[in-house]
DRENDRENGU-76748 format. One record per atom (N, C-alpha, C): atom name; residue in one letter; x negated, y negated, z negated; residue number from 1. Coordinates in Angstrom, 3 decimals. Each point is the difference from the previous one (the first is absolute). Example, Ala and Ser with C-alpha at 12.3 -4.5 7.8 and 13.67 -1.06 7.14 Angstrom:
2
{fitor:N	nugu:A	c1:-13.190	c2:5.690	c3:-7.800	sero:1}
{fitor:CA	nugu:A	c1:0.890	c2:-1.190	c3:0.000	sero:1}
{fitor:C	nugu:A	c1:-0.900	c2:-1.200	c3:0.000	sero:1}
{fitor:N	nugu:S	c1:0.350	c2:-1.050	c3:0.720	sero:2}
{fitor:CA	nugu:S	c1:-0.820	c2:-1.190	c3:-0.060	sero:2}
{fitor:C	nugu:S	c1:0.770	c2:-1.090	c3:-0.730	sero:2}
# end
This chain:
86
{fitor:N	nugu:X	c1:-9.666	c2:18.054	c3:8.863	sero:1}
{fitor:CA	nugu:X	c1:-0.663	c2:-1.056	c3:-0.734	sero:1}
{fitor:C	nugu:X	c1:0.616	c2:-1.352	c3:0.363	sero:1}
{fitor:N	nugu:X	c1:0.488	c2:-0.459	c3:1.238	sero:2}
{fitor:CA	nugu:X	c1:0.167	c2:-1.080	c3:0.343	sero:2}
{fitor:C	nugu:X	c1:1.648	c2:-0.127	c3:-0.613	sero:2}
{fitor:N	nugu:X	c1:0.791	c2:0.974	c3:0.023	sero:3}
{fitor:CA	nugu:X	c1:1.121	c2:0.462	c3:-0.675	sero:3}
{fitor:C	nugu:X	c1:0.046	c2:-0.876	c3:-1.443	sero:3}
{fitor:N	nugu:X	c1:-1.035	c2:0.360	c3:-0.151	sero:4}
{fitor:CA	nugu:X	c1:-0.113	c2:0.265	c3:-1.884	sero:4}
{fitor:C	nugu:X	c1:-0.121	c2:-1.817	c3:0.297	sero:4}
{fitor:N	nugu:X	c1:-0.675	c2:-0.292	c3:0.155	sero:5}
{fitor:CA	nugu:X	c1:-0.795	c2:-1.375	c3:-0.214	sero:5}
{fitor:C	nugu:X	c1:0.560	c2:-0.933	c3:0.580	sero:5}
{fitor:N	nugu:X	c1:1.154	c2:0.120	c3:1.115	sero:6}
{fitor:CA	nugu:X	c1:0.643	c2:-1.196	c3:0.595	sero:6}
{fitor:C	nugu:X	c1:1.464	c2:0.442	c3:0.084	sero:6}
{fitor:N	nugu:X	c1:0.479	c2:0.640	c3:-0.241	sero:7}
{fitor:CA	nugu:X	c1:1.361	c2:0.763	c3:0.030	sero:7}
{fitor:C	nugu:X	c1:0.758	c2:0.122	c3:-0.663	sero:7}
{fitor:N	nugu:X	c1:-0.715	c2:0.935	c3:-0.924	sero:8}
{fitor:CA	nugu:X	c1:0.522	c2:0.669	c3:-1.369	sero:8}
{fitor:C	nugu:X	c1:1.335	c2:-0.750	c3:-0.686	sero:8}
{fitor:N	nugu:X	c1:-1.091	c2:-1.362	c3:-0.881	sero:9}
{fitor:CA	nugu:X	c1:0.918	c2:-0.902	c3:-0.448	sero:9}
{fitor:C	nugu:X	c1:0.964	c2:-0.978	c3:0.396	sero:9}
{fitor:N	nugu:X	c1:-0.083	c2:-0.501	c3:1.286	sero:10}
{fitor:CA	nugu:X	c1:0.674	c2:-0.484	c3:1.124	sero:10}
{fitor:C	nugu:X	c1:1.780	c2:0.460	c3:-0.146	sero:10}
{fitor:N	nugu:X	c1:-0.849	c2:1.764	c3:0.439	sero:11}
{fitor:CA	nugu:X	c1:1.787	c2:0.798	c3:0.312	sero:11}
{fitor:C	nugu:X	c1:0.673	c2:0.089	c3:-1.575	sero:11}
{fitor:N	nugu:X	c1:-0.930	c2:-0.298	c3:-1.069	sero:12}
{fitor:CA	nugu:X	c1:0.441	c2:0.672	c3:-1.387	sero:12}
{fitor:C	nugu:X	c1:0.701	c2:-1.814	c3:-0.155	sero:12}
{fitor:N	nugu:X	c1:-0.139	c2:-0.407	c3:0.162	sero:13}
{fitor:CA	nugu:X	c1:0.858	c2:-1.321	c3:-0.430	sero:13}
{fitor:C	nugu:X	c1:1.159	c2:-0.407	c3:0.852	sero:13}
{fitor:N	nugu:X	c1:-0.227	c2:0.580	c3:1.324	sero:14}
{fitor:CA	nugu:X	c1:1.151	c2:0.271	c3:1.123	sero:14}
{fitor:C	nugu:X	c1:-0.572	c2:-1.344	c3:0.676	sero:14}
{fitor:N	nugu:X	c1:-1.079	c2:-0.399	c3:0.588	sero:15}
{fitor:CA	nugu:X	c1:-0.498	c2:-1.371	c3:0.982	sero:15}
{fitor:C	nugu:X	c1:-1.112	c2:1.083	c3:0.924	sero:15}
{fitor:N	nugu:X	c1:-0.095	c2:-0.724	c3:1.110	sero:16}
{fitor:CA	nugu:X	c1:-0.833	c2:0.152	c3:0.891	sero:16}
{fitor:C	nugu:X	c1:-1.218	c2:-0.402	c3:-0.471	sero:16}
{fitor:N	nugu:X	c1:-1.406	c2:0.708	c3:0.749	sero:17}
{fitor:CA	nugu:X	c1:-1.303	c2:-0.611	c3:-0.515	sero:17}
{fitor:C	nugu:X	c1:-0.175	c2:-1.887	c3:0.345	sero:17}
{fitor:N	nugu:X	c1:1.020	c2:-0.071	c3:1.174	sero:18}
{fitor:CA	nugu:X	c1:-0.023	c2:-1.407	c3:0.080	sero:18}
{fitor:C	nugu:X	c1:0.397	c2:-1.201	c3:-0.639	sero:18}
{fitor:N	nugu:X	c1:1.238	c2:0.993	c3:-0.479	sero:19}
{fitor:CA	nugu:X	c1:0.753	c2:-1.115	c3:-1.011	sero:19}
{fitor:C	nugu:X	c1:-0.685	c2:0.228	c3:-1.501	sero:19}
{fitor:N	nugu:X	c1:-0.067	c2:0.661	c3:-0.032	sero:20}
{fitor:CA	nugu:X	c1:-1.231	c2:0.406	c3:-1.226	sero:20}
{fitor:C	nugu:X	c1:-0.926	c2:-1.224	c3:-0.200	sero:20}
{fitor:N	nugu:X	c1:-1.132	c2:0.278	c3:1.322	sero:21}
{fitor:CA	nugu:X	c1:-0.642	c2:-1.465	c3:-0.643	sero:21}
{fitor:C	nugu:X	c1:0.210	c2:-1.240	c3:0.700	sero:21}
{fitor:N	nugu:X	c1:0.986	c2:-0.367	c3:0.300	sero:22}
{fitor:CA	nugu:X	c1:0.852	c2:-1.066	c3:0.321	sero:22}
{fitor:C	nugu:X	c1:0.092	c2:-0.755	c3:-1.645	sero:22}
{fitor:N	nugu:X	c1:1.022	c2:1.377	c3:-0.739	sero:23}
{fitor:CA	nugu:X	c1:0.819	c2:-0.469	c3:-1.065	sero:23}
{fitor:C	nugu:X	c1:-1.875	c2:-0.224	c3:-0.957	sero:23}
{fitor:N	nugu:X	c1:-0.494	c2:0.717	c3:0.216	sero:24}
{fitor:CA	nugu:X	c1:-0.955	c2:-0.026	c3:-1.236	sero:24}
{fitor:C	nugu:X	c1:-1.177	c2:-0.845	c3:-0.061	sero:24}
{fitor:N	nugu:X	c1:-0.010	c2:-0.392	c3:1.547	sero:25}
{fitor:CA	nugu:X	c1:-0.948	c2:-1.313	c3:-0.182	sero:25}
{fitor:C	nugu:X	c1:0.698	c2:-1.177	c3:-0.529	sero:25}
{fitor:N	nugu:X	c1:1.204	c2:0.178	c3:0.742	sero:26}
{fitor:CA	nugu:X	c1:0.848	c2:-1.207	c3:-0.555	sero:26}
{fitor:C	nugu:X	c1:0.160	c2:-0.215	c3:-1.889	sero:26}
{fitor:N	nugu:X	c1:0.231	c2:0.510	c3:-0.407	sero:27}
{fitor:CA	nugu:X	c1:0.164	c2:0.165	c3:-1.471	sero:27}
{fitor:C	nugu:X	c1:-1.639	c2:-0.084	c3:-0.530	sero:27}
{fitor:N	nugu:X	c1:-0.682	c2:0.215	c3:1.143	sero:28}
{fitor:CA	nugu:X	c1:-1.633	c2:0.382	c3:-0.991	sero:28}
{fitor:C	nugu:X	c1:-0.287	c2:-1.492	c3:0.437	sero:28}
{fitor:N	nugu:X	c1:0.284	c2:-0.855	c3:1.039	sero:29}
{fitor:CA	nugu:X	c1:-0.661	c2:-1.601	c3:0.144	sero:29}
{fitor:C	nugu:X	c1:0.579	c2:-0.561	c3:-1.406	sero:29}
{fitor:N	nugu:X	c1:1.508	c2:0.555	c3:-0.419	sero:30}
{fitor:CA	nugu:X	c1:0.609	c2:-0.985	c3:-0.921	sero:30}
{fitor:C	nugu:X	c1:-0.709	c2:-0.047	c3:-1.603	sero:30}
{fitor:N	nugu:X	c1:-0.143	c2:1.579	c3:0.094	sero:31}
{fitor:CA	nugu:X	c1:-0.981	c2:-0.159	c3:-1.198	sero:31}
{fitor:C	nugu:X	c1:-1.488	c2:-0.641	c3:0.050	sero:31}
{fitor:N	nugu:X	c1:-0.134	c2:0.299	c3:1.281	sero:32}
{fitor:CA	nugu:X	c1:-1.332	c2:-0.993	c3:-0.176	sero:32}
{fitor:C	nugu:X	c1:-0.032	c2:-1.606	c3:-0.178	sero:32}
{fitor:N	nugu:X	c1:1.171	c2:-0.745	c3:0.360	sero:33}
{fitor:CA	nugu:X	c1:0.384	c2:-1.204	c3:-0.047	sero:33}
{fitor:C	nugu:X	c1:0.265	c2:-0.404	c3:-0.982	sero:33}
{fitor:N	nugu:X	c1:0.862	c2:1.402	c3:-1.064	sero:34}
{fitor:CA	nugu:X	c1:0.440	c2:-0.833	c3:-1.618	sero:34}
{fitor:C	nugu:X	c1:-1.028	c2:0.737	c3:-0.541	sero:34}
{fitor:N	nugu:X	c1:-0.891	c2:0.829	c3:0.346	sero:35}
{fitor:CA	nugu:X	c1:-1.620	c2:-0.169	c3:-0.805	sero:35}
{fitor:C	nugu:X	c1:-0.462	c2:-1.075	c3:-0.095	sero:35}
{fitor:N	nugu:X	c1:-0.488	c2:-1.218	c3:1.392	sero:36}
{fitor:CA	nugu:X	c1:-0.481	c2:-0.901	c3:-0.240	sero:36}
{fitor:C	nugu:X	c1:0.300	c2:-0.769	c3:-0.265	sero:36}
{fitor:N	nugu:X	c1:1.512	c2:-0.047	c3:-0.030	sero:37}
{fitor:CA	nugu:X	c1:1.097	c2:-1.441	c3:-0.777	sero:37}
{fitor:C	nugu:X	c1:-0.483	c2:0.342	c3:-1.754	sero:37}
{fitor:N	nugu:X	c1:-0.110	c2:1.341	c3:-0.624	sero:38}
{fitor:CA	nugu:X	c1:-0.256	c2:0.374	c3:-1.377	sero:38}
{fitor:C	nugu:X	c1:-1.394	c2:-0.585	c3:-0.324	sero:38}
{fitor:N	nugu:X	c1:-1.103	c2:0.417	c3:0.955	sero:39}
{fitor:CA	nugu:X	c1:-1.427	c2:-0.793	c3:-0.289	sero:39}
{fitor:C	nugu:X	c1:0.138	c2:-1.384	c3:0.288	sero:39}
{fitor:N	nugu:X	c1:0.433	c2:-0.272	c3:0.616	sero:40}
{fitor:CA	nugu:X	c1:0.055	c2:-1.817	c3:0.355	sero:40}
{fitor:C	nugu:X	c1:0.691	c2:-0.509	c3:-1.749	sero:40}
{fitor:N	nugu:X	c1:0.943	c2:0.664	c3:0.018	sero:41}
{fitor:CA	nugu:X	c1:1.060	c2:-0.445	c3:-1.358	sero:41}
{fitor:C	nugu:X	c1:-0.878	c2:0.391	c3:-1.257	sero:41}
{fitor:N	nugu:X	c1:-0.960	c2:0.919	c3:0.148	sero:42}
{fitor:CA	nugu:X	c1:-1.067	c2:-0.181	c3:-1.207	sero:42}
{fitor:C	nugu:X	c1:-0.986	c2:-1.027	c3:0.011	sero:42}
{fitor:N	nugu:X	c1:-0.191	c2:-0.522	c3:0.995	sero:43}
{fitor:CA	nugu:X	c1:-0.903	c2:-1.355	c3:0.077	sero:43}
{fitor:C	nugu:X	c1:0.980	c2:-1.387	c3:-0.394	sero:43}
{fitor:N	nugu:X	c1:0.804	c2:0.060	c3:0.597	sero:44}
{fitor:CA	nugu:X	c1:0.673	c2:-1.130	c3:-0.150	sero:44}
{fitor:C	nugu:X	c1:1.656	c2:0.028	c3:-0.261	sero:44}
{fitor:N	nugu:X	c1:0.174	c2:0.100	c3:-1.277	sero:45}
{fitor:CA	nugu:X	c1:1.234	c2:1.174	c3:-0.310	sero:45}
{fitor:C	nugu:X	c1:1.207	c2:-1.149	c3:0.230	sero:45}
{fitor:N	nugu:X	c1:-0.221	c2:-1.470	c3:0.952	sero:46}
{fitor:CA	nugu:X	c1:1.452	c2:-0.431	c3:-0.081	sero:46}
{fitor:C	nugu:X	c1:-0.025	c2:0.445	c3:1.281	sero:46}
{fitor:N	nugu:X	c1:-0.431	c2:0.599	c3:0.980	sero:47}
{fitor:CA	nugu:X	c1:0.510	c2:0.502	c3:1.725	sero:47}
{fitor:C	nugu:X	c1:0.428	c2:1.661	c3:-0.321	sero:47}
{fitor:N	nugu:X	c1:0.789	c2:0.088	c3:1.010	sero:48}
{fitor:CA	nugu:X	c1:0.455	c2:1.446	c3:0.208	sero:48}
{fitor:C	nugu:X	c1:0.770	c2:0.599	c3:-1.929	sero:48}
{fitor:N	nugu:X	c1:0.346	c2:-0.692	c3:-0.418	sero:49}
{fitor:CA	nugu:X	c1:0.495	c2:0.369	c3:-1.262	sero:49}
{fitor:C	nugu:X	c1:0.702	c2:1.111	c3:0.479	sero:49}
{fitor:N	nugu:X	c1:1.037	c2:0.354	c3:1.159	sero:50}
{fitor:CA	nugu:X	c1:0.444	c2:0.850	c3:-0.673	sero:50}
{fitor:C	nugu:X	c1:0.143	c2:0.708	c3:1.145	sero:50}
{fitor:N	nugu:X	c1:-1.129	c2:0.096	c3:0.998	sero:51}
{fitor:CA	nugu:X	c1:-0.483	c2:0.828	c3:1.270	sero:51}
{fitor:C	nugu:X	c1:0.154	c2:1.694	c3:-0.263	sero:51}
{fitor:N	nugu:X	c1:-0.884	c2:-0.044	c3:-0.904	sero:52}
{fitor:CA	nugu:X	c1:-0.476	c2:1.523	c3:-0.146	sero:52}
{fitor:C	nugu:X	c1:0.947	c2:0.742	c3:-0.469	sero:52}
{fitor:N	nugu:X	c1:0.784	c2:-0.565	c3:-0.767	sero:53}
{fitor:CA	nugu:X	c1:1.611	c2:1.069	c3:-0.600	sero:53}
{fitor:C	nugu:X	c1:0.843	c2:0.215	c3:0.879	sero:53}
{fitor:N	nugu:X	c1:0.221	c2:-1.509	c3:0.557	sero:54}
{fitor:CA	nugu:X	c1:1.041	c2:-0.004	c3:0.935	sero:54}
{fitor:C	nugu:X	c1:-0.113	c2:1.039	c3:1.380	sero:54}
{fitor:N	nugu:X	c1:-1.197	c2:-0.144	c3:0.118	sero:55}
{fitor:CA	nugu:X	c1:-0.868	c2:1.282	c3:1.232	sero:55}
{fitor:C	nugu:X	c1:0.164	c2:1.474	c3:-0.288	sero:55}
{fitor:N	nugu:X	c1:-0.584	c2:0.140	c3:-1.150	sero:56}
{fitor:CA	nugu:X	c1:0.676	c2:1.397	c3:-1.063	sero:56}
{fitor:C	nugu:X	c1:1.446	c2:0.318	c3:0.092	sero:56}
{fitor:N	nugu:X	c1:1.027	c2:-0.829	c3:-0.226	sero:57}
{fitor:CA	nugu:X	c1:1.380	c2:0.543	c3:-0.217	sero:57}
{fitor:C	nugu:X	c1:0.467	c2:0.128	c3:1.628	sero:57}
{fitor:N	nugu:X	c1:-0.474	c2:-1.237	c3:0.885	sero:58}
{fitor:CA	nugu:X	c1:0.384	c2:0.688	c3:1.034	sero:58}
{fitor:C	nugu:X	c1:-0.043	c2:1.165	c3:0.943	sero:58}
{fitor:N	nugu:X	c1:-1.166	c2:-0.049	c3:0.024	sero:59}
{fitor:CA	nugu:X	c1:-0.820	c2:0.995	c3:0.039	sero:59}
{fitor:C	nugu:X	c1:1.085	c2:1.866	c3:-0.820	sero:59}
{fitor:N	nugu:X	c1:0.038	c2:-0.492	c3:-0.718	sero:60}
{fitor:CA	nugu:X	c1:0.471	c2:1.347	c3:-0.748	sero:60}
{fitor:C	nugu:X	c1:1.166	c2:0.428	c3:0.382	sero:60}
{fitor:N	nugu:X	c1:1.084	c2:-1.449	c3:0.350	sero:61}
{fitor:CA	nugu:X	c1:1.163	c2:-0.225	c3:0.397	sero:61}
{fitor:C	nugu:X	c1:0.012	c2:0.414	c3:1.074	sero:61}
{fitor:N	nugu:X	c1:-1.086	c2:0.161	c3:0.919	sero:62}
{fitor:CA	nugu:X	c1:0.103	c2:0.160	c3:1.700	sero:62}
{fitor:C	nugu:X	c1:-0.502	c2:1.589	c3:0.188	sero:62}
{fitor:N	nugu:X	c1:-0.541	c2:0.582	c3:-1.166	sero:63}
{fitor:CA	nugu:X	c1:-0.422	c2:1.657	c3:-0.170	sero:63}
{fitor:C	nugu:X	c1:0.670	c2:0.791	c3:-0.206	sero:63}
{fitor:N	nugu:X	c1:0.921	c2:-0.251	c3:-1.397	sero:64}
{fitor:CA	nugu:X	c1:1.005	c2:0.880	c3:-0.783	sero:64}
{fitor:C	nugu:X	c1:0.851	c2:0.628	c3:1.018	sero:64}
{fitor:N	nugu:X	c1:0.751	c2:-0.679	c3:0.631	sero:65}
{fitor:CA	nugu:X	c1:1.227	c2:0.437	c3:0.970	sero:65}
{fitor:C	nugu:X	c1:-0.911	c2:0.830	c3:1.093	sero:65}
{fitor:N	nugu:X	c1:-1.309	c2:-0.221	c3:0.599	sero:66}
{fitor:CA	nugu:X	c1:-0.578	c2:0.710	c3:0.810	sero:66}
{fitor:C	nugu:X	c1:-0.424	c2:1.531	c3:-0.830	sero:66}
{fitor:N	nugu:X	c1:-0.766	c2:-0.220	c3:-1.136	sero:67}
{fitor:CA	nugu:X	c1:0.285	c2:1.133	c3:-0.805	sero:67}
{fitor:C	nugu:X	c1:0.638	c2:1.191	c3:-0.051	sero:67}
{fitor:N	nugu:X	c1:0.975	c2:-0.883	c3:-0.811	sero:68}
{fitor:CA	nugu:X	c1:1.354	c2:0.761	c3:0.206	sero:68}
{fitor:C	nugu:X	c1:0.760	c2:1.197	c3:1.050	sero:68}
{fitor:N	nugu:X	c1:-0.201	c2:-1.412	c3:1.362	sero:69}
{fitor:CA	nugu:X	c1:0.317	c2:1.415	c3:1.394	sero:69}
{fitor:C	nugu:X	c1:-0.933	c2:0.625	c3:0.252	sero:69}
{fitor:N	nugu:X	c1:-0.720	c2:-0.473	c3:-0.262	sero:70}
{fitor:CA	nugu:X	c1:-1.466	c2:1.404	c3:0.561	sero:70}
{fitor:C	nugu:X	c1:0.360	c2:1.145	c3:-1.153	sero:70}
{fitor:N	nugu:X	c1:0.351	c2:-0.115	c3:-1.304	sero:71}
{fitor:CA	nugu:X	c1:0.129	c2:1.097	c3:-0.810	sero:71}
{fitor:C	nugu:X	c1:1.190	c2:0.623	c3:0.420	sero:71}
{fitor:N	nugu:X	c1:0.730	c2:-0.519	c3:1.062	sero:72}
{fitor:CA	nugu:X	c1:1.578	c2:0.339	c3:0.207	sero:72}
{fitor:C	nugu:X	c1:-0.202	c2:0.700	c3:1.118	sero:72}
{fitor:N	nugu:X	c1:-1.083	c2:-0.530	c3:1.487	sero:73}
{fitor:CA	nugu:X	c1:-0.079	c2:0.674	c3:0.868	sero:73}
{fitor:C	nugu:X	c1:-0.718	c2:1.068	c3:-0.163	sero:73}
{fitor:N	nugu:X	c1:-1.383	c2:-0.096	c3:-0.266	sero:74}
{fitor:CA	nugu:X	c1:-1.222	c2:1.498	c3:0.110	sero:74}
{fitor:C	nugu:X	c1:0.541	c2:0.459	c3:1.180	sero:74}
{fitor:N	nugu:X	c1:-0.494	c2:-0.209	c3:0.976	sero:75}
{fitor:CA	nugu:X	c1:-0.529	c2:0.302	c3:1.394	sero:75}
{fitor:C	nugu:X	c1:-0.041	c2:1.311	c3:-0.535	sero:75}
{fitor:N	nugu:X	c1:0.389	c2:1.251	c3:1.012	sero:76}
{fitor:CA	nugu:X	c1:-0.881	c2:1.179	c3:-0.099	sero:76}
{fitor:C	nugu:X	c1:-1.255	c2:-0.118	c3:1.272	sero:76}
{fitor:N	nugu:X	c1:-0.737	c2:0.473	c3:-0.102	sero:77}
{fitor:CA	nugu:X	c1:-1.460	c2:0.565	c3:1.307	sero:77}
{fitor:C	nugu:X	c1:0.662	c2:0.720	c3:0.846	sero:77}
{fitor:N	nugu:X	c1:-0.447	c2:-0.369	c3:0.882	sero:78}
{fitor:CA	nugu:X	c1:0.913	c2:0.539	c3:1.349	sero:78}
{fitor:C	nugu:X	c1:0.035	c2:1.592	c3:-0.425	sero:78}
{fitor:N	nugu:X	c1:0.881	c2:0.978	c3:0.523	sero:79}
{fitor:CA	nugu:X	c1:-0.051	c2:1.177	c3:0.153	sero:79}
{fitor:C	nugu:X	c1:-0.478	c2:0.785	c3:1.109	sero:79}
{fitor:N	nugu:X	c1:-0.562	c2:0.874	c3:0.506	sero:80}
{fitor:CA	nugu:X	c1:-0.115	c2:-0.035	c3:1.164	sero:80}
{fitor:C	nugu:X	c1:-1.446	c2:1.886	c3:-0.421	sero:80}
{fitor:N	nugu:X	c1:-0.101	c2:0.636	c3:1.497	sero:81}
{fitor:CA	nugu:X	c1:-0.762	c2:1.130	c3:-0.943	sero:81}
{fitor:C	nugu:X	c1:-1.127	c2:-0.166	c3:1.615	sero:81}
{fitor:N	nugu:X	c1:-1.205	c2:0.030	c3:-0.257	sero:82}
{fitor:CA	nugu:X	c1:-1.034	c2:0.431	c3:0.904	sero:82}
{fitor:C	nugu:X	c1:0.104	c2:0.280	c3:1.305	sero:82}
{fitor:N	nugu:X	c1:-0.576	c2:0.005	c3:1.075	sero:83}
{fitor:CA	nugu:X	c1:-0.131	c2:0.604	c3:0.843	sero:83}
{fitor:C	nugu:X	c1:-0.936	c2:1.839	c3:-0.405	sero:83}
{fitor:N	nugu:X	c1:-0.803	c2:-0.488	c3:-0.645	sero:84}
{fitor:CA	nugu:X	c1:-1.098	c2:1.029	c3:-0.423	sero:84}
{fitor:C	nugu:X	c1:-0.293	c2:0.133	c3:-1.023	sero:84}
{fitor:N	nugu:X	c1:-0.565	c2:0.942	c3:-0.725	sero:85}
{fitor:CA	nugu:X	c1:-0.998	c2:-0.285	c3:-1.090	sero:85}
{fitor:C	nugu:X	c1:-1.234	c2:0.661	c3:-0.507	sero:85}
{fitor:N	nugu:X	c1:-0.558	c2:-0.623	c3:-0.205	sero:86}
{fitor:CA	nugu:X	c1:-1.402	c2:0.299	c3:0.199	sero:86}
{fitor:C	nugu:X	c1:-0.302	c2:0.781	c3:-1.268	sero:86}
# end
């Protein structure tokens, strides 16, 4: 279970659980930042004109290539056979 839920996707993109949410908080503050640059810019549409796109493309710009090698690496799961089995 703990496999499944902290692991799994980690090794399937080829990052550690650390760098995992290293990378994913990091990218998740940014969207939260050109979220509120987008609501601010609906109140008062001459600030942050062009926050929220510009956040978007980078953003996308800084994924694709990570993407990419994770579809290139795929980690296999360790191999390895029991001591026992129950």
């Amino acid at each position: 279970m703990i496999e499944r839920y902290f692991l799994d996707h980690p090794r399937a993109v080829g990052e550690t659980y650390g760098g995992h949410l290293k990378t994913a908080g990091f990218f998740g503050l940014r969207m939260v930042g050109g979220g509120i640059a987008c609501m601010i810019h609906g109140l008062l549409p001459a600030l942050f004109v062009k926050t929220g796109s510009s956040t978007v493309r980078n953003l996308y710009a800084q994924m694709q290539p990570r993407s990419e090698r994770a579809a290139m690496s795929q980690i296999p799961p360790p191999n390895f056979l029991p001591e026992y089995e129950i």
